[in-house]
C-alpha positions as CSV (number, residue, x, y, z in Angstrom):
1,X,21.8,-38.7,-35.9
2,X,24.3,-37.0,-37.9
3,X,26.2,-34.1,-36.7
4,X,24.7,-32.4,-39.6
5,X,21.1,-33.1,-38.3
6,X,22.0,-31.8,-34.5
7,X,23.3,-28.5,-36.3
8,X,19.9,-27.9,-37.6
9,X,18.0,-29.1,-34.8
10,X,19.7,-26.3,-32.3
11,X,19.5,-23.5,-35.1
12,X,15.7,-24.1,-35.5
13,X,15.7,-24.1,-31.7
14,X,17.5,-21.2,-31.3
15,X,15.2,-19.4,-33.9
16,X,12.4,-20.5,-32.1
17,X,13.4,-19.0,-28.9
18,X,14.8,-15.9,-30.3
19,X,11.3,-15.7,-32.1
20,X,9.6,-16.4,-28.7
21,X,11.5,-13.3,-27.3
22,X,10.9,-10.8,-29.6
23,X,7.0,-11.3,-29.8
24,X,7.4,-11.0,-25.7
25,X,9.3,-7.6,-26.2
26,X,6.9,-6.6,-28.7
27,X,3.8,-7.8,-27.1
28,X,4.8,-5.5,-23.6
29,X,6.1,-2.7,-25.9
30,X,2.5,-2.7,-27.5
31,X,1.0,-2.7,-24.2
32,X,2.8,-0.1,-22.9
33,X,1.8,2.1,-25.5
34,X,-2.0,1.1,-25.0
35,X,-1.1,2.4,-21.7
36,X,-0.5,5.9,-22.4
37,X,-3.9,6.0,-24.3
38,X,-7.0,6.8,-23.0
39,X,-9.7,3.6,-23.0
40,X,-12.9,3.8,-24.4
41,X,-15.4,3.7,-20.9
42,X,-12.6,4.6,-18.5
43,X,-13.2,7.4,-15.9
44,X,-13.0,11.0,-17.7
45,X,-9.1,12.5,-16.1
46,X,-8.1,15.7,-17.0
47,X,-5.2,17.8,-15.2
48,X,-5.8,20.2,-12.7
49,X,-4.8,21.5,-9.2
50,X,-5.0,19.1,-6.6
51,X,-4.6,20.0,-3.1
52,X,-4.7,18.3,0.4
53,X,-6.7,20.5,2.6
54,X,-10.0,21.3,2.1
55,X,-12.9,20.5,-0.2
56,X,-14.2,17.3,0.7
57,X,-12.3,15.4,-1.3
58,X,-10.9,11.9,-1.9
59,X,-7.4,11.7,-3.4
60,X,-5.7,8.6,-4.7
61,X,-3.4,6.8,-7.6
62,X,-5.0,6.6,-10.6
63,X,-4.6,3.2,-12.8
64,X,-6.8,4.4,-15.9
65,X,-5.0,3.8,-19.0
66,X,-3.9,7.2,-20.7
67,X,-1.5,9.9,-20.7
68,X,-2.4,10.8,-16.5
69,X,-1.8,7.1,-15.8
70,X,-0.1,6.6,-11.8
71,X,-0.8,10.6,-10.9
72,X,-2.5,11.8,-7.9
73,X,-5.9,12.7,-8.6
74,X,-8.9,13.9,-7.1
75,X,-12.7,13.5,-7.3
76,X,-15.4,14.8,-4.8
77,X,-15.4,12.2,-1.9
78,X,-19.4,11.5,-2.6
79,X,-18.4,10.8,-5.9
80,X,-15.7,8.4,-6.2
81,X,-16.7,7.5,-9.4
82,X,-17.4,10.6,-10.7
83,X,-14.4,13.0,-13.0
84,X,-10.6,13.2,-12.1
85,X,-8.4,15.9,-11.6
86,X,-5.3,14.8,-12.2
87,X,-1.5,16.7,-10.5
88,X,0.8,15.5,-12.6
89,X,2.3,13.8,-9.3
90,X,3.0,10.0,-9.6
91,X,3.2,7.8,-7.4
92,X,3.4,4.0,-6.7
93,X,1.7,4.4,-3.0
94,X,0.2,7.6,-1.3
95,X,-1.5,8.9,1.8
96,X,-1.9,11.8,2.7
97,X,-3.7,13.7,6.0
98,X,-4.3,17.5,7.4
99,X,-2.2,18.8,4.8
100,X,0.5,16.4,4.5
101,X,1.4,13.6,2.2
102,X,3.8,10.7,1.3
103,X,4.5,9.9,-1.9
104,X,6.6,6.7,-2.7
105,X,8.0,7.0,-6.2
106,X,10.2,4.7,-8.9
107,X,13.2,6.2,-10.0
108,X,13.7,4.6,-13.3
109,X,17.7,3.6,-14.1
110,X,19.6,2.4,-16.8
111,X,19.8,-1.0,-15.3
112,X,17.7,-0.9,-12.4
113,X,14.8,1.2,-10.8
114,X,15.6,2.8,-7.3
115,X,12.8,4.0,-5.1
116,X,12.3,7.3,-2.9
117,X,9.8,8.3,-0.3
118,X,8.6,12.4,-0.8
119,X,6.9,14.1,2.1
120,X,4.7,17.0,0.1
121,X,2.9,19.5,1.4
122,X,-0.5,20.9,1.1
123,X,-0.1,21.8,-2.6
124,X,1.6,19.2,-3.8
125,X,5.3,20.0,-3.5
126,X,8.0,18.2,-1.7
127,X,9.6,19.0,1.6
128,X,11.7,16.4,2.4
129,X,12.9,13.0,0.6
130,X,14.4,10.1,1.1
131,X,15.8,6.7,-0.1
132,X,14.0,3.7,0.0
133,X,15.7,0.1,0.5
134,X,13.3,-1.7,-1.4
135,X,9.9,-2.2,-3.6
136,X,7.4,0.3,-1.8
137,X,4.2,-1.5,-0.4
138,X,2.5,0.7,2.3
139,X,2.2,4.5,3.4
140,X,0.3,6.3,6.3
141,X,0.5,10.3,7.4
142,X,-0.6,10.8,11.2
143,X,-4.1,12.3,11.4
144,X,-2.2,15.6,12.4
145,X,0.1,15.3,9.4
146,X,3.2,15.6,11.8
147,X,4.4,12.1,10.8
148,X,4.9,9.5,7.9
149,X,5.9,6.3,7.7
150,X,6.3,3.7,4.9
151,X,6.9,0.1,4.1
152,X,9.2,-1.6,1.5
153,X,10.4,-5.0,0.6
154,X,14.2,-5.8,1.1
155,X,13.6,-9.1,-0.5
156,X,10.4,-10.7,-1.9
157,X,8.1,-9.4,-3.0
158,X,4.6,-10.6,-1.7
159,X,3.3,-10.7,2.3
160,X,1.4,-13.8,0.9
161,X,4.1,-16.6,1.5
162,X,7.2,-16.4,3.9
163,X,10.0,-15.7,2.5
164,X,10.2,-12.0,2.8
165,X,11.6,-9.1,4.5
166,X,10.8,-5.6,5.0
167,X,11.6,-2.5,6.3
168,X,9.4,0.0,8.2
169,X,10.4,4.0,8.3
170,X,8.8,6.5,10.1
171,X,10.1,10.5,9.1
172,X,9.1,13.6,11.8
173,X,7.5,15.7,8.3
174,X,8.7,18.7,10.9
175,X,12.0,18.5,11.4
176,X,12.8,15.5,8.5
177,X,14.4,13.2,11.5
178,X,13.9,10.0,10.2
179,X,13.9,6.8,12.2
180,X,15.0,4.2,8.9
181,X,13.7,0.9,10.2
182,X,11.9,-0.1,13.2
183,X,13.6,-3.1,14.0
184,X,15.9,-0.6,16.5
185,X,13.1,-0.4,18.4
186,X,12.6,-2.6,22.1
187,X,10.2,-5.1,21.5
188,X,7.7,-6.1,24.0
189,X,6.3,-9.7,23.3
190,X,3.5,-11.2,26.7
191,X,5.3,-8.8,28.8
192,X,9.5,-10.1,28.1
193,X,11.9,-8.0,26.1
194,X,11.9,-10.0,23.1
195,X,14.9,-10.2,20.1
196,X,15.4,-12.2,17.5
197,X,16.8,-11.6,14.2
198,X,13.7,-13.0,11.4
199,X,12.1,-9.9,13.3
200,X,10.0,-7.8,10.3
201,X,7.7,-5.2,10.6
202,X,4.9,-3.3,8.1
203,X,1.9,-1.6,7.7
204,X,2.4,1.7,10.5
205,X,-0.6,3.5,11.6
206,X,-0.4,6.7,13.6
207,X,-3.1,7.5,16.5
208,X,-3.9,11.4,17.1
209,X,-1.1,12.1,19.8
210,X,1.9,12.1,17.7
211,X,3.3,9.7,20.5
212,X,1.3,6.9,19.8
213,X,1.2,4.0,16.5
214,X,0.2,0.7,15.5
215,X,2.2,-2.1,13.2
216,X,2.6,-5.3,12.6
217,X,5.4,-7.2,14.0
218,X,6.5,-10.6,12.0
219,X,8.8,-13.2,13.8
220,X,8.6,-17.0,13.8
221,X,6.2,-18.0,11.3
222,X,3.6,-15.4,13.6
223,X,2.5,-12.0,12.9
224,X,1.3,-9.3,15.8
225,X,-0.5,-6.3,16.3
226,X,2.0,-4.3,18.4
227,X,1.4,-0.8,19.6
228,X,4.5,1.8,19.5
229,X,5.8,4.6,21.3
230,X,7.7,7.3,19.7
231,X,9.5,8.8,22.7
232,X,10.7,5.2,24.5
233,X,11.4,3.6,20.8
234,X,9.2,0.4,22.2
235,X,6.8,-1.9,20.7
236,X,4.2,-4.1,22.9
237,X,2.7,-7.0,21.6
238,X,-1.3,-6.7,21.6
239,X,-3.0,-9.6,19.7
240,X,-2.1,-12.4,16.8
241,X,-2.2,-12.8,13.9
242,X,-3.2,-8.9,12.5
243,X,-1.6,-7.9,9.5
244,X,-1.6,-4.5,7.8
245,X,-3.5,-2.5,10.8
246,X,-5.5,0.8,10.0
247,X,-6.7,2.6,13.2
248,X,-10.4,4.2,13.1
249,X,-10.9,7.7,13.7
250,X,-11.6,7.6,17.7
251,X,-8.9,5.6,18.2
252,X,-10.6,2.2,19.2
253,X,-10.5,0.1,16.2
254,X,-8.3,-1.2,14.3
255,X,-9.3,-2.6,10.7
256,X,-6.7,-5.4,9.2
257,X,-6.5,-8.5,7.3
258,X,-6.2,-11.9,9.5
259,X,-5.1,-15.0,7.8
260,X,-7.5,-17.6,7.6
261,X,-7.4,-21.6,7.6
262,X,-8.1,-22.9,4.5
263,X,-7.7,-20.6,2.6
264,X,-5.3,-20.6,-0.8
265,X,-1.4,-19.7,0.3
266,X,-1.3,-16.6,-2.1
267,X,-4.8,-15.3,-1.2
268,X,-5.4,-16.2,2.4
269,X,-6.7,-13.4,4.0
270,X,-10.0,-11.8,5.2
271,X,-10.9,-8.1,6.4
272,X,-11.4,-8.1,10.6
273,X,-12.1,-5.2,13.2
274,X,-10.7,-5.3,16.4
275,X,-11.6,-3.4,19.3
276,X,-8.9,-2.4,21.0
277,X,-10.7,-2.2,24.7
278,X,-11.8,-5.6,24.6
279,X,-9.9,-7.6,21.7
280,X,-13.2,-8.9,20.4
281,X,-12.8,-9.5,16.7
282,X,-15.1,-8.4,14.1
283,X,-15.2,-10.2,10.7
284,X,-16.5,-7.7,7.6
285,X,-19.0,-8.8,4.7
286,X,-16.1,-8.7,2.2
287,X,-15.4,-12.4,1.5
288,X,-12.6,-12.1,-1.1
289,X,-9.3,-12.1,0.2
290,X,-7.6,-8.6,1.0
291,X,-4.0,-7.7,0.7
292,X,-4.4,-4.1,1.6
293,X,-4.1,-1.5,4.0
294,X,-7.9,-0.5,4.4
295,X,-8.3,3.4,5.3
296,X,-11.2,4.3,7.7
297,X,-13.5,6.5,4.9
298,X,-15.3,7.8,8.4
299,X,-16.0,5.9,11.8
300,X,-18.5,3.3,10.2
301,X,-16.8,2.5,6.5
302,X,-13.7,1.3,5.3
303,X,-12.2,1.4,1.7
304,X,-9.7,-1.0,0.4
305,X,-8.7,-2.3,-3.3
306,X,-9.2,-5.1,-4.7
307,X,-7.7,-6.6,-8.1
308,X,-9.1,-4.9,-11.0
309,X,-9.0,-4.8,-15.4
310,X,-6.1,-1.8,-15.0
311,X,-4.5,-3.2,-12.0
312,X,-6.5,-2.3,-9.0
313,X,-10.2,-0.9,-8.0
314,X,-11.5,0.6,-4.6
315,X,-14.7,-1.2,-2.9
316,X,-16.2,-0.4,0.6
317,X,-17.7,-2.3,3.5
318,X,-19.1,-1.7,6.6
319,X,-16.9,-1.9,9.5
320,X,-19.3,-3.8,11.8
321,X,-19.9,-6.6,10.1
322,X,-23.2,-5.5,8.6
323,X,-24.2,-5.4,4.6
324,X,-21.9,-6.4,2.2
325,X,-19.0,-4.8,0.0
326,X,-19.7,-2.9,-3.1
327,X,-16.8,-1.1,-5.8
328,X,-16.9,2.4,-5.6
329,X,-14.2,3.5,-8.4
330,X,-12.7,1.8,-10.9
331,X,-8.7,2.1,-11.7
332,X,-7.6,3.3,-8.4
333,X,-5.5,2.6,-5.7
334,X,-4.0,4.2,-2.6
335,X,-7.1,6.4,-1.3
336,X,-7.0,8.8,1.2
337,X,-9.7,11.2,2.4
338,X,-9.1,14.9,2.3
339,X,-12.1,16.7,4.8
């Protein structure tokens, strides 16, 4: 071959891949745009006032293409499906409870996004905030509003395989004293102080005493259900392999996703209940694999999302076991139930 002929041969190739890149930046440019326009079918959103007290209302992210795309909204809690009212808030995760909520936000850079954690109030507007290490993935308010916590990844990006890391934070919505990761807490493991440094911990949930939560804890290759202790900064080990723990209203359940044999490495997990007062687990009707944070809709139903057309849609299940799962809102993520 002459060096005439390898001249042409890498300019063609170069024009190929320069060709290949532009129709990628133009295909996500187009689809961006689609974004910010409403889709023929989609859920009706219009803006609004949205608040967290009152009403009987269920509040959440919503993933419907148009110009309210990622806001806060709200529907009527017996109709999840039915129009939203959208705040003009956005958020990539949200919960929110008795008047408080935690919004975990993208701050968009020239080179880079950032990410930030906002404790809001009743109406909306924020009270405290604060810097997050990482790519947000789960928030919880205490059923009195009193705390929040949230959970980001440090590095990876997926619970499904194992190399990952995150950091849990838990903020005093009060005061705004923030404990930044609770890997300074003493951990408990079958009764021994336990340390190790793979230690990782996600998914908080708060019980009604504003002492009392529930996390996973992630060492070894194993995951735990450990329950905490705000005023001796302590974990205890409780049971294995519990992932993402939600806590039911009375305190005596705990809804999660367990990781089951056989099941494909980047979808392995199934929705359980556990009760807490005799560890006797509980598998749910929902047979597709889970990588959520299920919220406790009321003492018998839990809600969860599942992978949808615009990113995400909500479905519900019993929580003993019974009937099977059904979607209740399309679009949607990140629910949380406003009484």
């Amino acid at each position: 071959m002459t060096v005439r002929s390898r001249v042409l041969i890498l300019v063609a190739a170069v024009a190929v891949l320069a060709a290949v890149g532009l129709a990628s930046v133009l295909h996500a440019s187009a689809r961006a745009d689609r974004r910010d326009q409403e889709q023929a079918g989609g859920p009706r959103v219009t803006a609004g006032a949205v608040t967290l007290s009152g009403h009987g209302r269920m509040v959440f992210r919503n993933l419907a293409w148009g110009p309210h795309r990622d806001e806060i909204v709200s529907v009527p809690a017996g109709d999840p499906s039915g129009a939203r009212t959208a705040s003009g808030v956005k958020c990539l995760r949200f919960h929110a409870a008795s008047g408080t909520g935690v919004c975990l936000q993208a701050v968009h850079g020239p080179v880079s996004d950032t990410y930030r954690a906002l404790v809001l109030d009743a109406r909306l507007r924020t009270v405290h905030r604060y810097d997050v290490p990482g790519i947000p993935s789960r928030a919880r308010v205490s059923p009195t509003g009193h705390f929040a916590a949230w959970t980001a990844f440090v590095g990876g990006d997926s619970y499904a395989g194992t190399d990952f890391s995150t950091r849990a934070a838990i903020v005093d919505t009060r005061s705004g004293e923030l404990i930044p990761s609770l890997e300074d807490f003493r951990i408990v493991r079958d009764g021994h102080p336990y340390r190790a440094p793979d230690v990782n911990f996600w998914g908080v949930t708060f019980a009604a005493d504003d002492r009392t939560f529930y996390a996973t804890l992630a060492t070894k290759g194993h995951t735990y259900l450990v329950r905490g202790d705000l005023r001796t900064r302590t974990v205890t080990t409780l049971h294995a392999n519990v992932e993402c723990p939600s806590l039911s209203p009375d305190g005596t359940r705990i809804a999660y996703k367990k990781r089951v044999n056989g099941l494909p490495k980047d979808a392995p997990w199934h929705l359980y209940v556990l009760d807490l007062r005799t560890m006797r687990e509980t598998p749910l009707a929902e047979r597709r694999s889970v990588d959520d944070q299920a919220v406790w809709r009321d003492a018998r139903t839990l809600v969860y999302a599942l992978p949808g057309d615009y990113g995400a849609d909500l479905y519900q299940v019993p929580a003993d076991g019974s009937g099977q799962a059904r979607r209740i809102g399309t679009a949607a993520v990140s629910p949380a139930y406003v009484p």
